[in-house]
C-alpha positions as semicolon CSV with decimal commas, in nm:
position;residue;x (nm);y (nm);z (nm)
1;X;0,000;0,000;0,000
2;X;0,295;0,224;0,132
3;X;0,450;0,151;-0,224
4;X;0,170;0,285;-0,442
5;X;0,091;0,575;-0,242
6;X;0,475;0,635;-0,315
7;X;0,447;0,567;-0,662
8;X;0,134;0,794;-0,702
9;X;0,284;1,078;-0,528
10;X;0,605;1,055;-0,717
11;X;0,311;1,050;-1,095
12;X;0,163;1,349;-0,902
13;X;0,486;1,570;-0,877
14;X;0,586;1,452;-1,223
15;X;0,288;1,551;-1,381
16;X;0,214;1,843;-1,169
17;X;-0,142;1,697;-1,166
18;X;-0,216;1,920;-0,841
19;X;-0,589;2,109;-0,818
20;X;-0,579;2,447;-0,619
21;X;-0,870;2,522;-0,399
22;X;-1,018;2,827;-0,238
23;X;-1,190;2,907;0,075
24;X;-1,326;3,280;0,180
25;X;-1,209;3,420;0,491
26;X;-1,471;3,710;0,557
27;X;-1,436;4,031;0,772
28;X;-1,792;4,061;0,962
29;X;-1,800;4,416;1,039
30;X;-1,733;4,532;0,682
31;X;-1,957;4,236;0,532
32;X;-1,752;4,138;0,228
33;X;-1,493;3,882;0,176
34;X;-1,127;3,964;0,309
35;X;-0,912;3,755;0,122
36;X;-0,926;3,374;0,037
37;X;-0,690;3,106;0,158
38;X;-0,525;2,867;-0,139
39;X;-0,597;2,537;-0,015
40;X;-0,439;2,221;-0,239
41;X;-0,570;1,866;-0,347
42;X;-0,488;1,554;-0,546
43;X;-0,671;1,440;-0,877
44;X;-1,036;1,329;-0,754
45;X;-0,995;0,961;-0,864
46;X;-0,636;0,949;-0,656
47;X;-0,591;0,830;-0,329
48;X;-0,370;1,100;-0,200
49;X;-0,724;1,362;-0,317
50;X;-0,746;1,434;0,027
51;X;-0,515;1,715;0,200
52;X;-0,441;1,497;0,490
53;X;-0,361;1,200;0,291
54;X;-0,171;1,388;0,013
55;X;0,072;1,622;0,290
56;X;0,077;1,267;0,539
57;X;0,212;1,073;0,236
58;X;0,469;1,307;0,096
59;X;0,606;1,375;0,474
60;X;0,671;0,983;0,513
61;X;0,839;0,991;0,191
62;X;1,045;1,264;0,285
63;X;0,888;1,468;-0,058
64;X;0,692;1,746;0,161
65;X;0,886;2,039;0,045
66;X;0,898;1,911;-0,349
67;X;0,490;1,879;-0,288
68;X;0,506;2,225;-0,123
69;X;0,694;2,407;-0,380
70;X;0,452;2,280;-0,656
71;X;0,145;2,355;-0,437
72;X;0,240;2,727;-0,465
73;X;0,350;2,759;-0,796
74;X;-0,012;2,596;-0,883
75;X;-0,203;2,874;-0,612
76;X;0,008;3,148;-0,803
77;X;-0,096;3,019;-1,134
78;X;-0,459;2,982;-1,018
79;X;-0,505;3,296;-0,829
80;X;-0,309;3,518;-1,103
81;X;-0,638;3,394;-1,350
82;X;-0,902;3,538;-1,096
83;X;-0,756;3,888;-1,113
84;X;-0,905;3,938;-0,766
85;X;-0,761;4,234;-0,519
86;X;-0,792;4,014;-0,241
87;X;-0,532;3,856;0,034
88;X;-0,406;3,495;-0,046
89;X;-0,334;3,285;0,242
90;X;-0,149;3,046;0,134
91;X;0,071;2,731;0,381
92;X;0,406;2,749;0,425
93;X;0,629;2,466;0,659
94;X;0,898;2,661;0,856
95;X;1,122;2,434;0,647
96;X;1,050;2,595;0,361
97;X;1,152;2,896;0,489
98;X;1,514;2,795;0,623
99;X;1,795;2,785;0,428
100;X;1,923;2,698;0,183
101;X;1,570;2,581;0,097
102;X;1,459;2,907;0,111
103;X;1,548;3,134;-0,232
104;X;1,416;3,497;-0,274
105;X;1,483;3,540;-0,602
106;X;1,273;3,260;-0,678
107;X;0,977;3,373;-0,484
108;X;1,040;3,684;-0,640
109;X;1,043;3,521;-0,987
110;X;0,718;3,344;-0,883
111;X;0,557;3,680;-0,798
112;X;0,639;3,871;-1,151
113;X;0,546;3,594;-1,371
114;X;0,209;3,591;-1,249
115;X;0,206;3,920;-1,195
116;X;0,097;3,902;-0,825
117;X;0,280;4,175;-0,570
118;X;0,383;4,081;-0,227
119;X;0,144;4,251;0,029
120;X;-0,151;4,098;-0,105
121;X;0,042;3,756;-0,029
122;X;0,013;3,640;0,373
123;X;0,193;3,346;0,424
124;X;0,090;3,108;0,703
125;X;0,317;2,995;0,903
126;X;0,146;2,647;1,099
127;X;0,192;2,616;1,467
128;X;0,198;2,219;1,427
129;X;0,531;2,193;1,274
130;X;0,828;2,195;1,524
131;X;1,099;2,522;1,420
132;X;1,440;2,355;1,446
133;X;1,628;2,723;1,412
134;X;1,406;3,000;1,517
135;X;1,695;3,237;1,501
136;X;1,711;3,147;1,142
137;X;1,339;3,164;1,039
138;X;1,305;3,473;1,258
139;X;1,563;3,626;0,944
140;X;1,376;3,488;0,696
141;X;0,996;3,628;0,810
142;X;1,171;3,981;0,896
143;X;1,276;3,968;0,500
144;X;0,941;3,866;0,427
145;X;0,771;4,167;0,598
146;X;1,031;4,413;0,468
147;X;0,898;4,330;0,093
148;X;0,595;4,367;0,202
149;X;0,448;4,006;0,270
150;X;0,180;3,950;0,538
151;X;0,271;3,698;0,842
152;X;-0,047;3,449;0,970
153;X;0,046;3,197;1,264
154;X;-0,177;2,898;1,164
155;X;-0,369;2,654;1,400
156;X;-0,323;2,853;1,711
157;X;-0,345;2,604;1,999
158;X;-0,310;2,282;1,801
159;X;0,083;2,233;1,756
160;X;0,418;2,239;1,960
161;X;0,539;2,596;2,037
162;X;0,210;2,795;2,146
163;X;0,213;3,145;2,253
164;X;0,612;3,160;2,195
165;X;0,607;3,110;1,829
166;X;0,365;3,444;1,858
167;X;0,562;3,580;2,098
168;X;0,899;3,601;1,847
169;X;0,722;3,599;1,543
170;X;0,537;3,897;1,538
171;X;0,285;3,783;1,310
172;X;0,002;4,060;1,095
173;X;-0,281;3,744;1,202
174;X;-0,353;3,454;1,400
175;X;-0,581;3,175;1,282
176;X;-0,751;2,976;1,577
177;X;-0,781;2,617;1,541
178;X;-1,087;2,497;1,499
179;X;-1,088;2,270;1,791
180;X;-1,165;2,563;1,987
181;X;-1,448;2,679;1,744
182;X;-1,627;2,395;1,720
183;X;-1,965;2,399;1,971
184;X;-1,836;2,704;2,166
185;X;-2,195;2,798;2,232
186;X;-2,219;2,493;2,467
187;X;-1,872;2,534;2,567
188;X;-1,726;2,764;2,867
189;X;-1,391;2,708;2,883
190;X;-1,329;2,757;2,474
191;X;-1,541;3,054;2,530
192;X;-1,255;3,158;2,839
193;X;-1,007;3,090;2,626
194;X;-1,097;3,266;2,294
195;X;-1,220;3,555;2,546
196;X;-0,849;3,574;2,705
197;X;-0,664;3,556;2,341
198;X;-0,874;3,890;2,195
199;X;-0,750;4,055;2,484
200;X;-0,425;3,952;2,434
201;X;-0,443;3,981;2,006
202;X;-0,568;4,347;2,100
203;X;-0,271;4,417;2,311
204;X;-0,037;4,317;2,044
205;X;-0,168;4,460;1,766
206;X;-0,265;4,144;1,576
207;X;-0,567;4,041;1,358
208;X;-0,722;3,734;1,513
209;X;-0,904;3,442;1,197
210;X;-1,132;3,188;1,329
211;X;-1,137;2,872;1,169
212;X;-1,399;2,611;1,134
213;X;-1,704;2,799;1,165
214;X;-1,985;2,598;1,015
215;X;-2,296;2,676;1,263
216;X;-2,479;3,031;1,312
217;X;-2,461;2,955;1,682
218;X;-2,090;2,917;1,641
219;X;-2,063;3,248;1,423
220;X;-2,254;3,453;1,710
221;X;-2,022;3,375;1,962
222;X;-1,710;3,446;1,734
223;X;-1,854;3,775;1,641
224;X;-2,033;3,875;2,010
225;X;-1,619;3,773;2,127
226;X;-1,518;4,084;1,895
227;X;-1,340;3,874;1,629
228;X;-1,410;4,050;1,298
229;X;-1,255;3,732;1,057
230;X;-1,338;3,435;0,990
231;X;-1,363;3,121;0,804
232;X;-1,559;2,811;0,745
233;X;-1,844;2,618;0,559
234;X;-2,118;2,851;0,723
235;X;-1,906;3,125;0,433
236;X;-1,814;2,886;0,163
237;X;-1,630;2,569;0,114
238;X;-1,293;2,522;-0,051
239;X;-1,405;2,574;-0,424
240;X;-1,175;2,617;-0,763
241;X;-1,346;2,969;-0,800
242;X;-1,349;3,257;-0,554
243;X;-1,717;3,281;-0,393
244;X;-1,835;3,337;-0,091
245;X;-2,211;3,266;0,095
246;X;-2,213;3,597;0,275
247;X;-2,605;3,535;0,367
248;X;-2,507;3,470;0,743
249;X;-2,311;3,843;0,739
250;X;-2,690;4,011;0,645
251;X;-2,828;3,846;0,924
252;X;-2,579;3,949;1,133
253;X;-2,607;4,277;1,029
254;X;-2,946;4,310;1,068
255;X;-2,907;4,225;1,466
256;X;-2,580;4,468;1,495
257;X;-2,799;4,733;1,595
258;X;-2,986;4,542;1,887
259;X;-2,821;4,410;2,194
260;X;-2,661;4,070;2,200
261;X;-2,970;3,788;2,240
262;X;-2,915;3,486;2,420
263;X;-2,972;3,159;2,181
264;X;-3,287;3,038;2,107
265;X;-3,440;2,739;2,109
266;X;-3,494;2,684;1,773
267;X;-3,382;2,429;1,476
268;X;-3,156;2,698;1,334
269;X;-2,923;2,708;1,679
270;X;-2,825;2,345;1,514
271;X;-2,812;2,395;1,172
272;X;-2,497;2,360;0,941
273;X;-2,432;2,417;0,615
274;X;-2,333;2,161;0,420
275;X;-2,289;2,222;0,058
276;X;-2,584;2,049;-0,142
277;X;-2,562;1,824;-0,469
278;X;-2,831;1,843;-0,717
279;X;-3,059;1,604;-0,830
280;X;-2,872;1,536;-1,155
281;X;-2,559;1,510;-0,951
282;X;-2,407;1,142;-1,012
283;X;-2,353;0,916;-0,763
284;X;-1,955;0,922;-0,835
285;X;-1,973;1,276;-0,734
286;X;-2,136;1,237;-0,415
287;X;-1,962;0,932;-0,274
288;X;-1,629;1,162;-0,342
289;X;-1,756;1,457;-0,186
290;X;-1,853;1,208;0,114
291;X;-1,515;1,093;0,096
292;X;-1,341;1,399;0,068
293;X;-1,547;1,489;0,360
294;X;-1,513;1,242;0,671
295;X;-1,726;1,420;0,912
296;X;-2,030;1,438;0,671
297;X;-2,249;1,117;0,662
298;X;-2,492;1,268;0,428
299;X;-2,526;1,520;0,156
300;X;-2,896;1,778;0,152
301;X;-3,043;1,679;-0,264
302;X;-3,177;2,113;-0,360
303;X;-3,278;2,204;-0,688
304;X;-3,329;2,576;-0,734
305;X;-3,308;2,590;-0,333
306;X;-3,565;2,359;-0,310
307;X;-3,434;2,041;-0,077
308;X;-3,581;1,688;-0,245
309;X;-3,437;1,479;-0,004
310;X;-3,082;1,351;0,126
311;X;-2,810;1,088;-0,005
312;X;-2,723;0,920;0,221
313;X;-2,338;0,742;0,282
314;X;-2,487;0,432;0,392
315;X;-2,701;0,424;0,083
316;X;-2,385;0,443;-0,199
317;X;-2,201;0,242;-0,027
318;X;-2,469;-0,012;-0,009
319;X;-2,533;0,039;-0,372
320;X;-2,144;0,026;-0,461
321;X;-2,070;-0,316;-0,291
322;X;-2,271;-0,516;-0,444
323;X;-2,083;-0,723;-0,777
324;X;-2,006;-0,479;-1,071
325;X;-2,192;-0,221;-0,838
326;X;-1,961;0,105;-0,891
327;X;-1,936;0,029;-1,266
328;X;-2,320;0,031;-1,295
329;X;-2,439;0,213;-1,061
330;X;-2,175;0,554;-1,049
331;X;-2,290;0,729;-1,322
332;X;-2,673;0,711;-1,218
333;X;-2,816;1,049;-1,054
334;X;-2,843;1,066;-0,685
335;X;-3,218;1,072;-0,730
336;X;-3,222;0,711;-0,802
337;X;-3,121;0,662;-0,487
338;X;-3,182;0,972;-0,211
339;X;-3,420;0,960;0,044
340;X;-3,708;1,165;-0,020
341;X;-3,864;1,098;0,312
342;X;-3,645;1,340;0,515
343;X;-3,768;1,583;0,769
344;X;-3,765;1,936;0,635
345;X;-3,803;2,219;0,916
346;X;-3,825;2,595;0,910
347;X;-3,533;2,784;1,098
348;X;-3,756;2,923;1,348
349;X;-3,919;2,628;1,464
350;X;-3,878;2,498;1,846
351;X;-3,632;2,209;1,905
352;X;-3,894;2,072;2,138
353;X;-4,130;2,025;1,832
354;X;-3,827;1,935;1,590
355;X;-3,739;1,659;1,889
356;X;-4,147;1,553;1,881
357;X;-4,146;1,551;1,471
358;X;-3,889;1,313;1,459
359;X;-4,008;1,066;1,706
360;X;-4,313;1,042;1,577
361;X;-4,205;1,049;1,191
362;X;-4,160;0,650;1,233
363;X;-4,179;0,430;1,481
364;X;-3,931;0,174;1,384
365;X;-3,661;0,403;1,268
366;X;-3,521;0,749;1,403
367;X;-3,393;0,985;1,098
368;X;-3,040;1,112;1,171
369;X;-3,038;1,421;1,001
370;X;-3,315;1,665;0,919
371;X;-3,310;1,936;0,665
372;X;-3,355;2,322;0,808
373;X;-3,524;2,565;0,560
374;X;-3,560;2,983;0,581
375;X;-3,833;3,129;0,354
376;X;-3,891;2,783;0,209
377;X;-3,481;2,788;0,074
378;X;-3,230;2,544;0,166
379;X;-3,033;2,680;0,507
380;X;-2,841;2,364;0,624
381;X;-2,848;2,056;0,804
382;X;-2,919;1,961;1,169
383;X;-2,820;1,633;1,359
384;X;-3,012;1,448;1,516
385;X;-2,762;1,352;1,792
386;X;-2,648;1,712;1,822
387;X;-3,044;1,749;1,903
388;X;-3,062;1,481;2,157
389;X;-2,812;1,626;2,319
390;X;-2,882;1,951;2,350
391;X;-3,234;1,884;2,464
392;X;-3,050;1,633;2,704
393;X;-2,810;1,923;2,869
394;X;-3,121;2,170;2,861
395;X;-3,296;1,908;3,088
396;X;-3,027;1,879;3,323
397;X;-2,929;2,245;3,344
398;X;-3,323;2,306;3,423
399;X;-3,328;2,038;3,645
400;X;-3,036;2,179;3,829
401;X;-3,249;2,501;3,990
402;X;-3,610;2,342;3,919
403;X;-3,831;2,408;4,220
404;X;-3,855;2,027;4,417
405;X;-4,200;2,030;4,440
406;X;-4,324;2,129;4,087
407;X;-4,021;2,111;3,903
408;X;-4,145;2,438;3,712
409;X;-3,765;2,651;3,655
410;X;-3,652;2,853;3,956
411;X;-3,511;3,168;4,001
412;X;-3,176;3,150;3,822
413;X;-3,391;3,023;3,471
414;X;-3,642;3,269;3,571
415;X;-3,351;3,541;3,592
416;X;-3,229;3,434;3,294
417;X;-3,505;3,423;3,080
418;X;-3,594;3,811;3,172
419;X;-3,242;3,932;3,044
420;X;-3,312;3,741;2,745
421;X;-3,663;3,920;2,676
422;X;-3,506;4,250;2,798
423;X;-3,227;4,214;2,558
424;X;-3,427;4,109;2,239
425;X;-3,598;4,457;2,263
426;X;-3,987;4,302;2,225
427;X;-4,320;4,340;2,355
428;X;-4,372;4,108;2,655
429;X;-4,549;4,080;2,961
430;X;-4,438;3,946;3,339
431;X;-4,709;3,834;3,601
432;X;-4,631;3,776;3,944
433;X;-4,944;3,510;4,051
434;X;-4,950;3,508;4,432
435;X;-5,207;3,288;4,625
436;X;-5,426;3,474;4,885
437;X;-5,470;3,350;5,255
438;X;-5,270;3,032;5,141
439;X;-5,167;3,075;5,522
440;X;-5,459;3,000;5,641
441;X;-5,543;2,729;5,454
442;X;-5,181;2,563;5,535
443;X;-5,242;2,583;5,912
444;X;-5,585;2,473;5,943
445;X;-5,564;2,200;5,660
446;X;-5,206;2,109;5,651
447;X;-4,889;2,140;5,491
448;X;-5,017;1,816;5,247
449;X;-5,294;2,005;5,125
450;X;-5,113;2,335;5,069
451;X;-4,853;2,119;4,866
452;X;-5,130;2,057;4,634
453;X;-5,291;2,405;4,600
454;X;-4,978;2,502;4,481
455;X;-4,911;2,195;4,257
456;X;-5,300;2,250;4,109
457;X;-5,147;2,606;4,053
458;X;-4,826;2,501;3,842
459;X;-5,084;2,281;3,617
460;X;-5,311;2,596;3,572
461;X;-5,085;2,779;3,483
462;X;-4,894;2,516;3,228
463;X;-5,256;2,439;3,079
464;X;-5,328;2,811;2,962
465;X;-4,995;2,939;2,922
466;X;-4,888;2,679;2,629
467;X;-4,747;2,882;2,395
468;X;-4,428;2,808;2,221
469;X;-4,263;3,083;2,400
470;X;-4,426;3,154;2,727
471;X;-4,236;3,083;3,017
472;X;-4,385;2,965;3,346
473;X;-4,142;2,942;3,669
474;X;-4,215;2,897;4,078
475;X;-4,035;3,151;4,226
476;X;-4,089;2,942;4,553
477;X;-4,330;2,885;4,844
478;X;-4,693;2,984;4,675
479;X;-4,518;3,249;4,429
480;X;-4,518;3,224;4,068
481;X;-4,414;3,429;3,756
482;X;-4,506;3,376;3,349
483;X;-4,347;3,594;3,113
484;X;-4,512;3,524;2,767
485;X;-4,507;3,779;2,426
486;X;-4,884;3,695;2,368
487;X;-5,133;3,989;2,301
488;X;-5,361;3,796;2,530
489;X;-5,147;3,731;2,848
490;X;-5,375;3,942;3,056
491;X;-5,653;3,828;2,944
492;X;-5,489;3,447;3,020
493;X;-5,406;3,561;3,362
494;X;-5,779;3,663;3,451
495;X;-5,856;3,260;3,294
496;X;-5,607;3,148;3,546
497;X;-5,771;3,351;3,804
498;X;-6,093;3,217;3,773
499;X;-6,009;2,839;3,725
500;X;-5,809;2,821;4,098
501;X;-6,088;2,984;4,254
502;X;-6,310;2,747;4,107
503;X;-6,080;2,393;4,135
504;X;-5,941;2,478;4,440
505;X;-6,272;2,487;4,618
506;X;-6,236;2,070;4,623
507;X;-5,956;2,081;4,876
508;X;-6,233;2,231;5,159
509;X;-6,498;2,033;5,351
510;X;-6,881;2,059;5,270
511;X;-6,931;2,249;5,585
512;X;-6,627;2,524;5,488
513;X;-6,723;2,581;5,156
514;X;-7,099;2,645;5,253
515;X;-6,983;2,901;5,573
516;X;-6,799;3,033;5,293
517;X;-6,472;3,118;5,528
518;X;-6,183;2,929;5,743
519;X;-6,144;2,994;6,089
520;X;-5,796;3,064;6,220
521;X;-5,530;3,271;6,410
522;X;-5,426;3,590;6,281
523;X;-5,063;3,682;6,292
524;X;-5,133;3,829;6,663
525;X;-5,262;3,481;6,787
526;X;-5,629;3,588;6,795
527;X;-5,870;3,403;6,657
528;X;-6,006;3,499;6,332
529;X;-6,209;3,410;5,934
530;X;-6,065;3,438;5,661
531;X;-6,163;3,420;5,298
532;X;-6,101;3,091;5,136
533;X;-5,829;3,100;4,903
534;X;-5,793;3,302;4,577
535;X;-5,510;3,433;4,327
536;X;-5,323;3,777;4,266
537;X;-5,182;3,846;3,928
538;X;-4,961;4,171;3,906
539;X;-4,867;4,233;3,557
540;X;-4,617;4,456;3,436
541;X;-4,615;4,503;3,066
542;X;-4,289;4,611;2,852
543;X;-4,345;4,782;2,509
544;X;-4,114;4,692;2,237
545;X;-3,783;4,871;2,232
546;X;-3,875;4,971;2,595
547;X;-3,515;5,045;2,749
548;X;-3,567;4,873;3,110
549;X;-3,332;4,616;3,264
550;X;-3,449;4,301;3,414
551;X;-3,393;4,415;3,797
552;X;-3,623;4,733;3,723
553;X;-3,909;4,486;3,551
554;X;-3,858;4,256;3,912
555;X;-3,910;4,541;4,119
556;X;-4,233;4,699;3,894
557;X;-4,348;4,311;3,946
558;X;-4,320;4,338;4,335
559;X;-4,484;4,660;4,309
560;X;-4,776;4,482;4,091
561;X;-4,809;4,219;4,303
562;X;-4,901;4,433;4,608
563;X;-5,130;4,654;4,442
564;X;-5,289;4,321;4,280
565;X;-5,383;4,223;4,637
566;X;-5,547;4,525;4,750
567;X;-5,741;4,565;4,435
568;X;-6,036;4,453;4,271
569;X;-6,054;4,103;4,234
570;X;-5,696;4,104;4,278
571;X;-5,549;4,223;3,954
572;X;-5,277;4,536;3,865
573;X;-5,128;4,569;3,565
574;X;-4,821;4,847;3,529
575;X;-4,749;4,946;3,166
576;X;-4,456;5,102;2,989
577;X;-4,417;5,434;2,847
578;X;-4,427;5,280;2,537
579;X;-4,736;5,096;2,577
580;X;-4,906;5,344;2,821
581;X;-5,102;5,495;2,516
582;X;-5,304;5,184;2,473
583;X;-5,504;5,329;2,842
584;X;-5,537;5,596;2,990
585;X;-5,311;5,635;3,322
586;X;-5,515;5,451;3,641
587;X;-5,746;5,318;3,373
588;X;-5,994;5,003;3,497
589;X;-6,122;4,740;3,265
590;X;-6,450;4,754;3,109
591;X;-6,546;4,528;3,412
592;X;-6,402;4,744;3,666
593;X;-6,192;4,430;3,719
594;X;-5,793;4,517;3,673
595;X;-5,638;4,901;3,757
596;X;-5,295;4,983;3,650
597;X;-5,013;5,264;3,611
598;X;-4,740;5,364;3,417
599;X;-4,357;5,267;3,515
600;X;-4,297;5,665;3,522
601;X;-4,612;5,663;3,869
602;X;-4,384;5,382;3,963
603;X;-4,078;5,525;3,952
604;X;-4,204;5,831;4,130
C-alpha cells in the first residue's frame, strides 16, 4: 500500500497533476470577503485527493517540500487567473523557509510571472510543525515583511510551540484552530479561552481568523467575542473559483444594531451548512464529496433551493458493494437513490417540536439528520444527535435550579429568561401570581394540602400558558411568575384567576365551603375568618424597544403584586411608556376588574 501511495505521489509531482482550492475568509464588520486562503488537493480519482492523505504521504516519503513548492507555484498560477484584489493565504512549513531551501529570487520570480505583488500575499506559518532554528526563520519572516508580505500563525493552539512562536514571530494574524471553534456555544472554557486571546491579540496589535465555523450559533459567539474574521463552511467551502455565501453576514447585520440575544431554542441554533448536490448530480460525485469529507455522513439533494431529499453514505455504499456495483451504478443520478422521506423544518421552529417531529415520523426508525429551511430555501443541516443532546443538557441544566416540588424553573432560569426578553428589545409581559390566605389554609388544613394548592397552581398555569414561547417558573413557596409575548397574556391571567378559585374549592370540607370562610389565628394569635383562598396576578407590561433592565421589571413586578392584592378582584397591571397609550393612566377594565399605572407613577 505504502509503495503505491509512493508511486502515485512521485506520478503526481511529475505531472504536476495538483488542483488548487479556495476558501473565503470574511471580515464581519465590513460584510464582504477579506481575502481567500489557497488550499491544495490531489486528482479526484487518486488516493492522496485528500489534503491529509496527500501532505501525510509526501512527509513519510520525505517529498513534503517538493509537494510544497509545486502547491504554490499551482495557487500562483490559479489565483493570477481570478484577477481578484484580495489577500491569499497560502501554507508554508517553517522548512520551507530555512535555508538553503529558502530562495528569494525565486519567490520573487514566482511573484512577476504571475504578476501578483507581495502585500496581497500572507503566508501562514502552521503552529503544528516543530521550528528547528528559530533564530534562522526569525531572518527569513523579517525579509518577508520588509517586501511587504503579510505573516499568519496557523492553527493557534493545536501544535508544539504555542504562545512563543507568537511571541517572536510577530505575526500581521492569527488563525484559531478549529478545535476551539467547534460547539463554543455549549462550551465555557473555549469561550474563556478565545475571550483571554482577543485581549491579548488586541494588546499586540494582531488580527485574530477563526477557523472552522460551520454553525450560526458558532458564528454569534465568534462575532459577540469581537473577532471580525473568519472562516468556514457557514461562508463557503474550498471551491476552484473565488465565492463566498455571505447570507449569514446580512443576518448578522441586521441584529448589529440590537443588543446581543441569548440563543434560542430553535432548529436553526443546530443547523450547518453543508454544501448540497443536485438532483442530476451522479452518484460518483457524491460518494467523493462524502469521501473527501469524513465528518459528513450525508449530503442535503436542492434544486433551485428547493431540498428533495438527502443521499445518504450508507445508501452508496450499499449500492457500490454489491458485484459490478460502482461500474453500474456511479454514473446514475443521486435521485435514483436519495431519500425523499427526510424531515424538512423551518429555521424558526422549536427544538422541542423538531425533537417531537422526529419521534413520531416512524416508529421503527429514528432519521439522523433533518433538513432546516428559511423562507422555504435550503439553510443547512441539523443532527439528530447534536439534538438529543442539547435537549438532554437543557434538561439537566433546568433540572439543576427546578423548584422540588413542581419542578417548574426557579429563580436563576427565571432570571435568565428576563435578560433574554429584555435584551431582544420586544413586547412582553411578566405576572407575578400570588395565592391569597394560602396561610390560612396551610395551618388549618395542613402542609399536604397546601402542597397541592400550589401543585394544582403550576398545572393551571402550564394548561393556559402553552405557547411556544411563554415561560412559566415557581419563584418558591406559593409564588409564581409567566413571562409570555402573547397579546392575550392578561386576558390568560384573569382565565387562570378564575379556574383556581373554582378547582381549588375541592380541597375544603362541605361544611367550609358552605360558611364560605376558614377559621384561624391571625398573625397576633387571635382568633379569626378568613376568605377561602384566591389568586393575585400583578402584571407589568414592557413595550417593544422599551429600554428597562431586568432588575427594574422585578421590582415593577413586586410593586404589581401588592397593588394586585389590594385591588379589585386582585389584579394590577403596570405598563410602559411605550405601551401606556393603549389606556389611559389609572385606567380600569370595562369590568371594573384590573387598575394599572405607568412605570414613570412607579418610579415616582
Amino acid at each position: 500500500m505504502q509503495d503505491c501511495l509512493s508511486q502515485e505521489l512521485n506520478r503526481l509531482l511529475l505531472t504536476e497533476d495538483i488542483t488548487t482550492l479556495l476558501q473565503p475568509i470574511v471580515n464581519i464588520n465590513r460584510k464582504c470577503v477579506f481575502g481567500f486562503e489557497a488550499l491544495s488537493r490531489g486528482p479526484s480519482d487518486s488516493p492522496l485527493h485528500t489534503a491529509p492523505m496527500l501532505f501525510e504521504t509526501a512527509e513519510r516519503c520525505g517529498q513534503t517540500l517538493e509537494l510544497e513548492t509545486l502547491c504554490l507555484r499551482t495557487a500562483a498560477r490559479h489565483w493570477s487567473g481570478h484577477g481578484t484584489p484580495l489577500k491569499l493565504f497560502v501554507n508554508i512549513s517553517p522548512a520551507k523557509l530555512m535555508p538553503p531551501e529558502f530562495n528569494p529570487t525565486q519567490l520573487q520570480e514566482l511573484l512577476l510571472a504571475n504578476g501578483l505583488k507581495a502585500s496581497d500575499i500572507v503566508i501562514e506559518l502552521s503552529e503544528r510543525y516543530p521550528t528547528a532554528d528559530p533564530s534562522e526563520l526569525l531572518k527569513t519572516l523579517v525579509w518577508l515583511k520588509a517586501e511587504g508580505f503579510l505573516i499568519a500563525i496557523d492553527d493557534l493552539g493545536s501544535g508544539y510551540s504555542g504562545l512563543k512562536l507568537w511571541s517572536e514571530l510577530k505575526p500581521d494574524f492569527v488563525k484559531i484552530d478549529r478545535h476551539f471553534i467547534r460547539d463554543i456555544q455549549d462550551d465555557l472554557i473555549k469561550r474563556e479561552f478565545l475571550r483571554s486571546v482577543v485581549d491579548l491579540a488586541d494588546r499586540l496589535g494582531c488580527k485574530l481568523i477563526a477557523e472552522g465555523v460551520e454553525t450560526e450559533a458558532e458564528f454569534r459567539v465568534v462575532s459577540e467575542l469581537g473577532i471580525a474574521l473568519v472562516q468556514g463552511f457557514l461562508f463557503g467551502r474550498p471551491k476552484p473559483i473565488a465565492t463566498a455565501y455571505l447570507d449569514s453576514l446580512n443576518d448578522h447585520a441586521a441584529l448589529a444594531s440590537k443588543p446581543p440575544r441569548r440563543e434560542k431554542e430553535i432548529a436553526g441554533l443546530l443547523c450547518r451548512y453543508i454544501e448540497p448536490v443536485t438532483s442530476e448530480s451522479t452518484l460518483r460525485d457524491a460518494w467523493e464529496r462524502l469521501q473527501s469529507e469524513p465528518d459528513v455522513f450525508a449530503l442535503p439533494v436542492v434544486d433551485n433551493g428547493r431540498p428533495l431529499g438527502l443521499i445518504h453514505k450508507w445508501r452508496i455504499m450499499e449500492t457500490f458493494s454489491t458485484p459490478y456495483g460502482r461500474s453500474l451504478y456511479e454514473r446514475l443520478p443521486v435521485s435514483n437513490r436519495h431519500s425523499a422521506d427526510a424531515l424538512v423544518v423551518d429555521y424558526e421552529v422549536p427544538l422541542n417540536e423538531v425533537s417531537e417531529r422526529l419521534i413520531n415520523d416512524d416508529a421503527h426508525y429514528l432519521k439522523q439528520h433533518f433538513i432546516v429551511v428559511k423562507n422555504g430555501k435550503y439553510a443547512g443541516l441539523g443532527a439528530t444527535r447534536s439534538l438529543l443532546k442539547h435537549i438532554t443538557e437543557q434538561k439537566i441544566e433546568n433540572a439543576r435550579y427546578s423548584n422540588p416540588l413542581t419542578f417548574l424553573p426557579g429563580n436563576v432560569p427565571i432570571q435568565q429568561t428576563l435578560v433574554a426578553r429584555t435584551e431582544e428589545m420586544r413586547a412582553f409581559s411578566l405576572i407575578y401570581f400570588d395565592i391569597n390566605m394560602f396561610k390560612p389554609l396551610n395551618d388549618v388544613l395542613g402542609y399536604r394540602v397546601g402542597d397541592q394548592v400550589i401543585v394544582l397552581l403550576a398545572e393551571l398555569l402550564k394548561e393556559v400558558f402553552h405557547a411556544s414561547d411563554d415561560f412559566v417558573g415557581h419563584i418558591g413557596g406559593d409564588d409564581f411568575v409567566v413571562i409570555s409575548s402573547s397579546s392575550s397574556a392578561n386576558y390568560n391571567a384573569g382565565t387562570v384567576q378564575s379556574l383556581f378559585a373554582e378547582r381549588s374549592r375541592r380541597f375544603y370540607s362541605d361544611c367550609i365551603l358552605k360558611s364560605g370562610f376558614i377559621e384561624s389565628e391571625d398573625r397576633n394569635g387571635q382568633p379569626c375568618r378568613f376568605p377561602l383562598v384566591s389568586l393575585s396576578a400583578g402584571t407589568v407590561e414592557v413595550g417593544p424597544d422599551e429600554k428597562v433592565t431586568a432588575d427594574q421589571i422585578s421590582e415593577f413586578a413586586s410593586f404589581a403584586k401588592t397593588r394586585a392584592k389590594a385591588s379589585p378582584n386582585f389584579r394590577f397591571v403596570v405598563f410602559s411608556r411605550a405601551r401606556s397609550g393603549e389606556r389611559s393612566e389609572g385606567s380600569q377594565d370595562s369590568d371594573g376588574s384590573c387598575v394599572s399605572c405607568v412605570l414613570g407613577e412607579v418610579q415616582n
